[in-house]
N, C-alpha and C positions, 0 to 999 in steps of 0.2 A: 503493500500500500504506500510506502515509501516512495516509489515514483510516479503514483500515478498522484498523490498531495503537492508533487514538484512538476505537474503538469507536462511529465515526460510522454508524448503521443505514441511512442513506441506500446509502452505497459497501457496504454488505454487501448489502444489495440487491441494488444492481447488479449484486456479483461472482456472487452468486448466480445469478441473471439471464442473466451471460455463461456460466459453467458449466454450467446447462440446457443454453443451444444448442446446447455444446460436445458436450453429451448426457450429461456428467458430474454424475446424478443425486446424488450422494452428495455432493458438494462442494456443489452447489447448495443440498441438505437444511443442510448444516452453516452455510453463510452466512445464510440465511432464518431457521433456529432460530435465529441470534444477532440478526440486524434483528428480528426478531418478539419473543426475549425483550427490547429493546430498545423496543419499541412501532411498528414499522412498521406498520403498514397491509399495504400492499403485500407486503410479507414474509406474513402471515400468510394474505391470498388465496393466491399461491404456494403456501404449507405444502398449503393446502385440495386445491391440484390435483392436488400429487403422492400424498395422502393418498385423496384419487378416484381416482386412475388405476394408484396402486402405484408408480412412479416412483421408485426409487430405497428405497421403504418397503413395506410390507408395506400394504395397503388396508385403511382402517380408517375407517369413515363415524363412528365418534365423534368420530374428532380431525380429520375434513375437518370436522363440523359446529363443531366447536370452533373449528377456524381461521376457519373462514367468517363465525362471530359476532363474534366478534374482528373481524374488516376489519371486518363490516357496522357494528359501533358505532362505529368509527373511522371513519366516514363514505366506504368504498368501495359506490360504486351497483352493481357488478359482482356483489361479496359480497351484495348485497341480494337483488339478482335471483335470483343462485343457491338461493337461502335459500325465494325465492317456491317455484320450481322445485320443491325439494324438500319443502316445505309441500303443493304442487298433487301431487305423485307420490302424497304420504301421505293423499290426500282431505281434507285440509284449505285448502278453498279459500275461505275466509274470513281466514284467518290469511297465505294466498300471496297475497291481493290487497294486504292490508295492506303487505306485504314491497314486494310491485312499486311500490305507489303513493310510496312512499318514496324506491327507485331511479326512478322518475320524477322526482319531485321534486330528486333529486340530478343527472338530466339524462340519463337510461340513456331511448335512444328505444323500446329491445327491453321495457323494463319500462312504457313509454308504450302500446305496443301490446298486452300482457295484459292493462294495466289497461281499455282497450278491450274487451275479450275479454270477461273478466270482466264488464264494466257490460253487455254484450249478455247475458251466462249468469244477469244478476240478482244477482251477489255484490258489486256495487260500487253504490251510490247515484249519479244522477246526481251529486248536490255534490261527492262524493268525485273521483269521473271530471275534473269542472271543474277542482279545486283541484289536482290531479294535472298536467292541461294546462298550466294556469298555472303552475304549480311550475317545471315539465319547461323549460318557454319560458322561464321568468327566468332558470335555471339556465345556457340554452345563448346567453341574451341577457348573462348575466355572463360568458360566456369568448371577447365578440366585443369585436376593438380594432382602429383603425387601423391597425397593423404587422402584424397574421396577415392583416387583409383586403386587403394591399398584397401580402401573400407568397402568399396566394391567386391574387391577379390573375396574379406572374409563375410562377406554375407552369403 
């Protein structure tokens, strides 16, 4: 409780995070508005889902899309994806390729495979497709190190 009285958005996070599971919608809401007004990431994807699915709030696709943009600038690949998602729902599938190739580049494999899609439907440029690939592959070549691929082996 020590960080979350220091108004540290990480531990509000979390507590948030544990309160979901708990199924304690409304506490969860409470921890996430404060990491989110705090600039979490993560927090404000969260807001997005319960804001989707009703969760504790009333369903409101303005302020999912509001949360959603929020993460997506904060650089969640997750939020991006979603963002594609709901671009391709609205027929705008030039603005959802753009979305995805971004969450590719951020390292989202699901967002690797639309942008796939996509270049077969003709919305994507070969180049774009490439630099997407290559994006997608540096990003998952950045989070490879000696110690995860040691903890890999003993699992």
């Amino acid at each position: 409780m020590k960080r979350i009285e220091a108004n540290d958005p990480v531990a509000m996070c979390f507590m948030g995070t544990e309160r979901y599971h708990e199924g304690d919608y409304n506490a969860a809401f409470e921890y996430w508005s404060r990491a989110a007004s705090l600039g979490d990431v993560q927090a404000h994807f969260n807001l997005s889902i319960l804001y989707r699915d009703g969760q504790g709030v009333e369903k409101d696709e303005k302020r999912e899309l509001h949360h959603l943009t929020e993460a997506a600038i904060g650089g969640h690949p997750l939020a991006r994806h979603n963002l594609g998602i709901l671009e391709w729902k609205n027929c705008h599938y030039v603005r959802a390729a753009k979305h995805f190739i971004i969450a590719a580049k951020l390292g989202d494999d699901d967002s690797l495979e639309a942008v796939k899609d996509h270049y077969k439907a003709g919305y994507v440029s070969k180049d774009d497709f490439a630099t997407a690939l290559r994006g997608q592959q540096a990003a998952v070549d950045a989070t490879k190190s000696p110690q995860r691929e040691e903890a890999a082996e003993r699992m």
